[in-house]
C-alpha positions as CSV (number, residue, x, y, z in Angstrom):
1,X,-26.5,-108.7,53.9
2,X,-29.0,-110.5,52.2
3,X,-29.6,-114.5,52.8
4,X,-27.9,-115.0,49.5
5,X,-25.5,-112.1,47.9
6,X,-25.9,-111.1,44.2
7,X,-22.4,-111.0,43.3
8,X,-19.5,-114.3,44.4
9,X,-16.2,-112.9,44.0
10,X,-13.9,-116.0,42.7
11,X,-11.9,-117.7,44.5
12,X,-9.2,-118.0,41.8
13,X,-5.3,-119.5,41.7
14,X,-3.2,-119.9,45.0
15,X,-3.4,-116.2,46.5
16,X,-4.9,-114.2,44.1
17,X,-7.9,-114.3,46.2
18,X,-6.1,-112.8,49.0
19,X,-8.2,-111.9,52.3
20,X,-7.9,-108.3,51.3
21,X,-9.7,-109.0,48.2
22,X,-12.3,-111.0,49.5
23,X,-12.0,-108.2,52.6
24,X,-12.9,-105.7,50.2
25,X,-16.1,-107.6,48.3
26,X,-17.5,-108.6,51.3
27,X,-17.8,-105.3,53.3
28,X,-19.5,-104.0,50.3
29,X,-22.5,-105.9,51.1
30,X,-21.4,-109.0,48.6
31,X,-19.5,-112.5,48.9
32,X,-15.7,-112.1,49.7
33,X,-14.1,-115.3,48.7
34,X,-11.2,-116.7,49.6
35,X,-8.8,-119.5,47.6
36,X,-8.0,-122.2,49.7
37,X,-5.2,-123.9,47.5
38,X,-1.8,-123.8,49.2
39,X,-2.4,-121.5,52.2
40,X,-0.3,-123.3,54.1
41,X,2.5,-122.7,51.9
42,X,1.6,-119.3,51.2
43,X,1.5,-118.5,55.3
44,X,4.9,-119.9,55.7
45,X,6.7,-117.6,52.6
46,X,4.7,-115.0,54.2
47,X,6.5,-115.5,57.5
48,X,9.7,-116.2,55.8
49,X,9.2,-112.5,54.1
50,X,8.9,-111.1,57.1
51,X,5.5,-110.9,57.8
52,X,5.0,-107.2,56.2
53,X,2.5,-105.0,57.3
54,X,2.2,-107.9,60.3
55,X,-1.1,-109.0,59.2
56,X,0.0,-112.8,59.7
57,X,1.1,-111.5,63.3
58,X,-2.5,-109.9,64.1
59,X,-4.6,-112.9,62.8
60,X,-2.1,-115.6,64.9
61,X,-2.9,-113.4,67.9
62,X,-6.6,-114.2,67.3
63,X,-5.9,-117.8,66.7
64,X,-8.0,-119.7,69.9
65,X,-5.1,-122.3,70.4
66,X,-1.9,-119.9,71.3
67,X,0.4,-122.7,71.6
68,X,0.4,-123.6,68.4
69,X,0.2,-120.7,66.5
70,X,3.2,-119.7,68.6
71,X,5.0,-123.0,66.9
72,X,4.0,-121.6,63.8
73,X,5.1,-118.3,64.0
74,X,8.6,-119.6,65.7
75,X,9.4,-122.3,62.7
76,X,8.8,-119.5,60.0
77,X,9.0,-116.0,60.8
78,X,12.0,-114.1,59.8
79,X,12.6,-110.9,61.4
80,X,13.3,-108.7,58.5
81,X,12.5,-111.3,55.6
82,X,15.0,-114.1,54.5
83,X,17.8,-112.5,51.8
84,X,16.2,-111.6,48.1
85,X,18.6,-114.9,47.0
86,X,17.6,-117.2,49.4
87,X,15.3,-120.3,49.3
88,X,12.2,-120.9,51.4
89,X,12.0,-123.9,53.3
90,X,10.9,-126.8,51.6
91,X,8.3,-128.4,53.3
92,X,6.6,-131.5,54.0
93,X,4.4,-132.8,50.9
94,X,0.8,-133.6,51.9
95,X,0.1,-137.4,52.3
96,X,-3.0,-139.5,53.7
97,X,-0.8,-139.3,57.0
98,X,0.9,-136.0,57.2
99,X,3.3,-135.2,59.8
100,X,1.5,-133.1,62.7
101,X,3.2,-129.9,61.7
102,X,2.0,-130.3,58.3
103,X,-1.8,-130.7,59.7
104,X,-1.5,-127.4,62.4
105,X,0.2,-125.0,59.6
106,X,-3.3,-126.1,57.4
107,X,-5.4,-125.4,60.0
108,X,-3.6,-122.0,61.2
109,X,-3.3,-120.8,58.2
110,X,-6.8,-120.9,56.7
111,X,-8.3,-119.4,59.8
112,X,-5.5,-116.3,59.6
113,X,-7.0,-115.9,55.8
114,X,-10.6,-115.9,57.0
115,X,-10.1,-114.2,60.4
116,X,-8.3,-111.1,57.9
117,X,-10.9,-111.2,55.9
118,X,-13.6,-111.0,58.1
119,X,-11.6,-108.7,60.3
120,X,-13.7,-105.1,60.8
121,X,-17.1,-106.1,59.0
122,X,-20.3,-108.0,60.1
123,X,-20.4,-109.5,56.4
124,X,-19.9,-113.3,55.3
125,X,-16.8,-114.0,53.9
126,X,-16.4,-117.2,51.9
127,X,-13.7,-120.2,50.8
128,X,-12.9,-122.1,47.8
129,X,-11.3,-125.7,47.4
130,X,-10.8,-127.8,44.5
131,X,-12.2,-131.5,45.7
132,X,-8.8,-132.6,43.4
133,X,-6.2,-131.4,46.1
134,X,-7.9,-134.1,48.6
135,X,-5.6,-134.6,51.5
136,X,-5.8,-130.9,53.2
137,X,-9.3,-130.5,52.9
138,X,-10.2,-132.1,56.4
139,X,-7.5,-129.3,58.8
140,X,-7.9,-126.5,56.6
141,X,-11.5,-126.5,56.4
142,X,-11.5,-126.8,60.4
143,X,-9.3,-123.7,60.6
144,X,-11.6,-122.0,58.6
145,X,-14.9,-122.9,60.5
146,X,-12.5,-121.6,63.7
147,X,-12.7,-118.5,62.2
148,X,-16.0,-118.1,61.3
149,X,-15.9,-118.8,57.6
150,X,-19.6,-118.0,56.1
151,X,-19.7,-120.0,52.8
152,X,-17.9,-123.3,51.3
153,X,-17.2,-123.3,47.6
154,X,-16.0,-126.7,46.1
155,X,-15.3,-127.4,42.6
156,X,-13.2,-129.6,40.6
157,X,-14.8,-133.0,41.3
158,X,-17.8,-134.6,43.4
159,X,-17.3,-133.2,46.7
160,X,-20.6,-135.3,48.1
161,X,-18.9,-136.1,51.4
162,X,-18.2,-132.4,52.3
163,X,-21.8,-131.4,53.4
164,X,-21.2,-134.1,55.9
165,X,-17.4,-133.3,57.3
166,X,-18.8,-129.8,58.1
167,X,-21.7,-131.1,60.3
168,X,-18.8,-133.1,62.2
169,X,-16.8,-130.2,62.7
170,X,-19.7,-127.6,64.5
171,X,-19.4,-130.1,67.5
172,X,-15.7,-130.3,67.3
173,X,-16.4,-134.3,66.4
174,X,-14.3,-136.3,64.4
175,X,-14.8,-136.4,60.4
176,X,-13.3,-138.9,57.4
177,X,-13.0,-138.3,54.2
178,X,-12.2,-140.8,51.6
179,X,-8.9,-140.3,49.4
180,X,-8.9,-141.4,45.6
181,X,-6.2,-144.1,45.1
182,X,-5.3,-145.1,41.6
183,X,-5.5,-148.9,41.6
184,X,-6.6,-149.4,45.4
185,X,-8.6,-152.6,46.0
186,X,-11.1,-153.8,48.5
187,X,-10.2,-153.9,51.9
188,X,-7.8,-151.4,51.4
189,X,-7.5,-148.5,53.9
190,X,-8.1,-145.3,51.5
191,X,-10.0,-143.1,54.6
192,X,-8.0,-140.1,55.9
193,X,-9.5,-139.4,59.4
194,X,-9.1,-135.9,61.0
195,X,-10.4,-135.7,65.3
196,X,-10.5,-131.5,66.3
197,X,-10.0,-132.6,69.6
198,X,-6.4,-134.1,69.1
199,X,-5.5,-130.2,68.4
200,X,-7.7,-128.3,70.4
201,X,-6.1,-126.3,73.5
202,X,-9.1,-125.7,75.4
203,X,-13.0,-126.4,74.6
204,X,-14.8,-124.4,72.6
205,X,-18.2,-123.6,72.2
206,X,-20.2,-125.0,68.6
207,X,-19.3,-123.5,65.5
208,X,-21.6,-122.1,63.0
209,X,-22.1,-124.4,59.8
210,X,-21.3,-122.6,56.9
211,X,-23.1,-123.0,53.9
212,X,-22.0,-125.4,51.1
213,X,-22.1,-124.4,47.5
214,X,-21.2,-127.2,44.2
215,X,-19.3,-125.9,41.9
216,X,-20.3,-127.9,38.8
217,X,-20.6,-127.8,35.2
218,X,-23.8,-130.3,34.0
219,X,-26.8,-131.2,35.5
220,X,-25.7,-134.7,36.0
221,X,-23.2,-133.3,38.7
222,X,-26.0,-131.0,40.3
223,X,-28.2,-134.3,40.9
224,X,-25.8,-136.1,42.1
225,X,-25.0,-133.7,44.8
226,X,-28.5,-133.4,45.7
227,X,-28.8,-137.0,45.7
228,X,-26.1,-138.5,47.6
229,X,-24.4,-135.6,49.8
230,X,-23.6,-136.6,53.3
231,X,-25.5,-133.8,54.8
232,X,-26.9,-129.7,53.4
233,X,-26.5,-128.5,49.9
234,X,-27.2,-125.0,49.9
235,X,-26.9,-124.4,46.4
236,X,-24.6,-124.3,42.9
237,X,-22.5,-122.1,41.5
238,X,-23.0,-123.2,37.8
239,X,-19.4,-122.7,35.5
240,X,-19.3,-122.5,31.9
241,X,-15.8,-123.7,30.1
242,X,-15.0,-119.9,29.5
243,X,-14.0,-119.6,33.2
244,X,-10.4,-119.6,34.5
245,X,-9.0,-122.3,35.8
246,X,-9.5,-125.5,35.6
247,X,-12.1,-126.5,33.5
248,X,-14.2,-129.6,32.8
249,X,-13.4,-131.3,30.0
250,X,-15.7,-131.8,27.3
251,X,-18.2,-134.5,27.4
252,X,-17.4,-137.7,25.0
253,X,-14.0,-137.7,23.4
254,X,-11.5,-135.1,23.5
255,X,-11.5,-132.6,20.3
256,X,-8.8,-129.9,19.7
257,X,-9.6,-126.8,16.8
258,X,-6.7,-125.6,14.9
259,X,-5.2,-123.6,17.7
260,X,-5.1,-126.5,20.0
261,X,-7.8,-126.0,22.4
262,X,-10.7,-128.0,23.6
263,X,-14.0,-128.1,21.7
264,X,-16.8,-128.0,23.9
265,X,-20.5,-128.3,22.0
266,X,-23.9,-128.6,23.3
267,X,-23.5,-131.8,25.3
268,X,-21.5,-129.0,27.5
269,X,-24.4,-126.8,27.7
270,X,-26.4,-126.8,31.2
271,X,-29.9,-127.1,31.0
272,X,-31.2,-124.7,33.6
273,X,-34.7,-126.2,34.0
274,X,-33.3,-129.1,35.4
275,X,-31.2,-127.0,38.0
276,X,-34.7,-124.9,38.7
277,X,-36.2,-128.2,39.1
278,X,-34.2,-128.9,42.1
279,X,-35.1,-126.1,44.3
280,X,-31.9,-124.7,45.2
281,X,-30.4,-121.3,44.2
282,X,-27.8,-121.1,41.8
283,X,-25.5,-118.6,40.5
284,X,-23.9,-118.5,36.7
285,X,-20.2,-118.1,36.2
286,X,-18.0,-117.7,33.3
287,X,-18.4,-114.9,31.2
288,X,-20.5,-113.0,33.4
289,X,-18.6,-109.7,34.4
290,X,-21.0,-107.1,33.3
291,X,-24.0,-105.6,34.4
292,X,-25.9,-106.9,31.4
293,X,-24.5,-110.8,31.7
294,X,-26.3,-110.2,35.9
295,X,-29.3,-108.9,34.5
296,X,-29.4,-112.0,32.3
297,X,-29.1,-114.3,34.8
298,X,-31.2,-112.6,37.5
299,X,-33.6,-113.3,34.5
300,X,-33.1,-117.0,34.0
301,X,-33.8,-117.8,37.9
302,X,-30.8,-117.1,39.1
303,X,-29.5,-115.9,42.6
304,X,-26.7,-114.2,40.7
305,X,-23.4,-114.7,38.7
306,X,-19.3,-115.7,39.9
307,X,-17.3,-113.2,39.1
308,X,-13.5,-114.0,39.1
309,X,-11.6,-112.2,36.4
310,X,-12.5,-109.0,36.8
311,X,-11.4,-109.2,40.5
312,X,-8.3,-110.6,39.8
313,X,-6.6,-107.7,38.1
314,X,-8.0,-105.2,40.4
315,X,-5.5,-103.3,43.6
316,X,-6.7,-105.8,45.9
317,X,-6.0,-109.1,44.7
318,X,-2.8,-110.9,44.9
319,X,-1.7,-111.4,41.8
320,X,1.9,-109.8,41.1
321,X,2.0,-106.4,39.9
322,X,4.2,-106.9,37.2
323,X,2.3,-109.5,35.9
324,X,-1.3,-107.5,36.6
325,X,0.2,-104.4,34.5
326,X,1.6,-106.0,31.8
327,X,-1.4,-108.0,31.4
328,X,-3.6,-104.6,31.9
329,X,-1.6,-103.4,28.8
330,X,-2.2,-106.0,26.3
331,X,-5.7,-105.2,27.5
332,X,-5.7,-101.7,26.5
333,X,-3.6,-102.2,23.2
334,X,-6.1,-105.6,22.2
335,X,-3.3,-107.9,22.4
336,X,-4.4,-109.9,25.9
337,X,-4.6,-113.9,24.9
338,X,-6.4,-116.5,26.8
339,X,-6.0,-120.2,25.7
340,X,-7.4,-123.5,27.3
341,X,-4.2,-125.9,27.7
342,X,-5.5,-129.0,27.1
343,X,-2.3,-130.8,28.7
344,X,-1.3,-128.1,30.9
345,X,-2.4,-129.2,34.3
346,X,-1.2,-132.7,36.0
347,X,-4.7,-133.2,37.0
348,X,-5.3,-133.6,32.9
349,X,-8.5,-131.3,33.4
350,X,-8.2,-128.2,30.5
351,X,-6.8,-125.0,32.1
352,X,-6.8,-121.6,31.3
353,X,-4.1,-119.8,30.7
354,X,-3.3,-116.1,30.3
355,X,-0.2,-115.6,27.4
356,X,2.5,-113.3,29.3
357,X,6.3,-113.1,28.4
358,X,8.4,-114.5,31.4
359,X,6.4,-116.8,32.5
360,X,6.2,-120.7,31.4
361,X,3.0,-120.2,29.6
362,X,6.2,-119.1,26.9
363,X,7.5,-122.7,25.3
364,X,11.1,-121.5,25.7
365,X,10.7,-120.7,29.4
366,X,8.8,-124.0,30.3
367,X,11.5,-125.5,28.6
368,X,14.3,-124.1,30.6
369,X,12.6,-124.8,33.8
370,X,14.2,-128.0,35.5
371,X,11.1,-130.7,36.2
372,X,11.2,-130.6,39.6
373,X,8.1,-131.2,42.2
374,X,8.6,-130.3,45.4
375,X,5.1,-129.1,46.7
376,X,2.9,-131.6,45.2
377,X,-0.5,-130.4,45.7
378,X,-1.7,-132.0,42.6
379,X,0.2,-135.6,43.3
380,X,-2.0,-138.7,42.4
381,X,-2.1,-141.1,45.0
382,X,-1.4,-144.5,43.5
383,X,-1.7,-148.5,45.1
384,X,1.8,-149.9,45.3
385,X,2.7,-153.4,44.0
386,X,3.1,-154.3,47.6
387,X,-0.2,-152.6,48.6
388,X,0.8,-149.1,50.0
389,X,0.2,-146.0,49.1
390,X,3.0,-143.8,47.2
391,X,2.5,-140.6,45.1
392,X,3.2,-139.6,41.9
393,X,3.0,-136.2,39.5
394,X,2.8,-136.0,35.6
395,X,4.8,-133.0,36.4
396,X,8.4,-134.5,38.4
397,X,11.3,-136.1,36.7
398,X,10.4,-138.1,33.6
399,X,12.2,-141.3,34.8
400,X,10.6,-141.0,38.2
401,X,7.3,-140.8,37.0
402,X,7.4,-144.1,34.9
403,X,9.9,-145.5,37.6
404,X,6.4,-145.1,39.6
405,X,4.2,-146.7,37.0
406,X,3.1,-143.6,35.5
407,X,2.9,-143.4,31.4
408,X,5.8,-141.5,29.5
409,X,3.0,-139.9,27.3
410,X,1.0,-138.6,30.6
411,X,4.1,-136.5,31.3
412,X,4.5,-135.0,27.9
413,X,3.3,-130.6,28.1
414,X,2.7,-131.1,32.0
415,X,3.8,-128.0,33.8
416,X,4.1,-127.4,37.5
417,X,1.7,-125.3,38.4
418,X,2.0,-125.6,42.1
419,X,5.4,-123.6,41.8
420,X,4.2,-121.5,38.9
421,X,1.2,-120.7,41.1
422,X,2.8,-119.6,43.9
423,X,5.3,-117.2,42.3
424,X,2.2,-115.4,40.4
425,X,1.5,-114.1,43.4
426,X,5.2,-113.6,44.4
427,X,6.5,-116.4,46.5
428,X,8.8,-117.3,43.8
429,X,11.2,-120.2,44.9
430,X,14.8,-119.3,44.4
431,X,16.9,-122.6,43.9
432,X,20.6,-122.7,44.9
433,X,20.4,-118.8,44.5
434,X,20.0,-118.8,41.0
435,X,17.5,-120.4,39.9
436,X,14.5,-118.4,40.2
437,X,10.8,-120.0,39.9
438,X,8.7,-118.4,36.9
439,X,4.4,-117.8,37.4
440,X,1.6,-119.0,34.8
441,X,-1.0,-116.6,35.2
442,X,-4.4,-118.4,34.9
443,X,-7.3,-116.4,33.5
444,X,-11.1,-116.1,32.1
445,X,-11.9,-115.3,28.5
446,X,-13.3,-112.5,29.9
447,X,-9.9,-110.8,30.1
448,X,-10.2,-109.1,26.9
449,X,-13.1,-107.0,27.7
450,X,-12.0,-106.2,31.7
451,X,-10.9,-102.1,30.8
452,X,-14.9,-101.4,30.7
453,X,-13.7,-101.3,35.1
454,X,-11.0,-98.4,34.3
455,X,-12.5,-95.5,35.6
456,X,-12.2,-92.3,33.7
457,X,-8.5,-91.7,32.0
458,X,-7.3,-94.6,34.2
459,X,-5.3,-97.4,33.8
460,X,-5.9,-99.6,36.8
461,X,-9.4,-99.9,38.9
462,X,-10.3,-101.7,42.5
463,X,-13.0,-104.0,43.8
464,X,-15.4,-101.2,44.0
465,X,-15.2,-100.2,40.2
466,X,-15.9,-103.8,39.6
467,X,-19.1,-104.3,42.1
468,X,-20.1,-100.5,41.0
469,X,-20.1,-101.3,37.2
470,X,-22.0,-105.1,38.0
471,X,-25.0,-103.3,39.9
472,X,-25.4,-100.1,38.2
473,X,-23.7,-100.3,34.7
């Protein structure tokens, strides 16, 4: 492979950049990605499935510190898979100071989903992370760097202190990294600190830096990573507001057209001669799945383009197949609808979402669903009256949410996407075995178009149709 691929499959959604997607990409000669949101739960309900095909088993085998992927494998696996009506456990939410088994299921878990992708091929494979889902960043992208992890892509906020944590982390040294609190004031102690050597079984030699890519969406952003990281930018990966998601939001004050959506103008528009001018190589994403969108940007400087929605409804991904086929047949009859949710996300950044039946992107089935938040990626951390830190999501219980100083009118349209998420991909909580969680399928505008990957009299295509149709047309 090249110092640079051509083509970055997306690293989309919890799971639907699986390791046998980004598996697939990257032993074709381009960049497998990874999504790093929720692996830890998505190991567990794995386990808790019983571990079919016994991929989970094979990567945990390779893990370098066997005691504790032993503790892993002993807390979740069920031989045989726990009954279709049962719940999976409910685990420990992420805090600045998780609980230890928390911290050793993050890092296990995102080397077992690079290790699997890596596994059989000489190829980088990379990871995604959205700098909003703070508190895991530190184990997981330590279990990742175990297992050789080529590439980090971050989005979804400044990640400037990131370049930095993975210099720490070749020598196995200690890293911080500094948690947003709502409210915090000076002098209060807002650092989460993670030491490799308070979990390692046995020394290890250095690990390889992988590169660091920004995800970003202005030229302001770009700068300021260039600017002020902590250590190596190796380049950008520059998204446009038609990519899944989250999305920025516009610039200046929020606008909605008739149908409810964000309206982004030119103060949205990235000015590429500024990226040029900083030297580094950048890839475009958002609306460039096609050969002729590639040749485009191979044109305007760039390395290459982010693909993620064409990958996401091909065999390999994750996404759940009942979902991918009924969204591949509102593809084929022109009835396939994406809309940015302006409210959507508890994070308050627009997201993207894909209009399917059954699934809460419906008002009647958000509606139905009890607001309950029990995973809490996207929690805010918040500054207590007394001066501690507590959590809160736009998402839980109305009455909790103000009870924590949150506003009533932040909670109004909020949907949990970290359950939603997870059952897309079909880890669907089941609640006192009735209850079953429902997905939101998150999606690029590109959907519309993605049946130019069919093959000939087909109604369903793979990673290779995708990469095969990029390069050659």
């Amino acid at each position: 492979m090249n110092s640079n691929p051509m083509i970055i499959q997306g690293g989309m959604g919890a799971g639907i950049s699986n390791w046998r997607l980004a598996h697939a990409v990257s032993q074709m000669g381009q960049l497998g990605v990874v999504s790093g949101t929720a692996l830890d739960q998505i190991l567990a309900r794995r386990l808790q499935d019983g571990d079919k095909g016994g991929h989970m088993r094979r990567g945990l085998d390779h893990f370098p510190f066997p005691s504790m992927g032993e503790r892993i494998w002993q807390s979740y696996y069920i031989k045989g898979g726990k009954p279709e009506n049962g719940s999976y456990k409910t685990l420990p939410m992420h805090k600045k100071d998780s609980p230890r088994e928390l911290t050793e299921l993050c890092i296990v878990a995102n080397f077992v989903e690079v290790y699997l992708a890596r596994e059989g091929h000489d190829n980088p494979v990379g990871i995604n992370y959205l700098e909003k889902i703070q508190i895991p960043h530190l184990a997981s992208i330590y279990g990742a760097m175990l297992a050789g992890v080529g590439y980090i892509l971050m989005g979804a906020g400044v990640p400037v202190k990131i370049p930095g944590v993975l210099d720490q982390f070749t020598h196995h040294d200690p890293a911080t990294y500094p948690l947003h609190v709502t409210g915090s004031q000076e002098g209060d102690d807002t650092t989460m600190t993670f030491d490799p050597r308070k979990f390692m079984e046995a020394d290890l030699p250095p690990l390889t830096r992988p590169k660091f890519f920004a995800i970003v969406s202005s030229n302001t952003l770009a700068t300021t990573m260039v600017k002020k990281a902590t250590g190596k930018v190796d380049g950008f990966i520059i998204e446009r507001p038609t990519a899944g998601g989250h999305n920025a939001p516009p610039r200046g004050k929020l606008q909605l057209d008739k149908a409810g959506e964000p309206i982004y103008g030119e103060r949205d528009n990235v000015d590429l001669e500024k990226i040029r001018e900083l030297g580094l190589p950048f890839w475009l994403a958002g609306g460039y799945g096609s050969h002729e969108k590639l040749r485009e940007a191979l044109a305007l400087g760039a390395a290459g383009v982010q693909v993620g929605t064409a990958f996401a409804y091909c065999e390999e991904s994750g996404l759940r197949d009942d979902y991918k086929q009924a969204l591949l047949r509102k593809v084929v009859s022109c009835d396939a609808r994406v809309c940015t949710d302006p409210v959507a996300s508890p994070t308050s950044f627009p997201f993207k979402v894909a209009r399917l039946e059954g699934t809460i992107s419906e008002d009647d089935v958000y509606l139905a669903r009890p607001r309950i938040c029990d995973l809490g990626f996207l929690r805010e951390a918040y500054r207590t009256p007394e001066g501690t830190i507590d959590y809160r999501c736009a998402a839980e219980p109305v009455s909790t949410y103000i009870a924590k100083g949150g506003k009533l009118e932040s909670t109004l349209g909020k949907k949990c996407l970290c359950n939603a998420l997870l059952s897309t991909i079909g880890y669907s909580q089941v609640r006192c075995g009735k209850y079953v969680e429902n997905g939101l399928v998150t999606s690029g505008d590109d959907l519309i178009g993605i049946s130019r990957f069919f093959p000939a009299n087909g109604t369903s295509y793979t990673a290779k149709d995708v990469l095969a149709k990029l390069m050659n047309g």
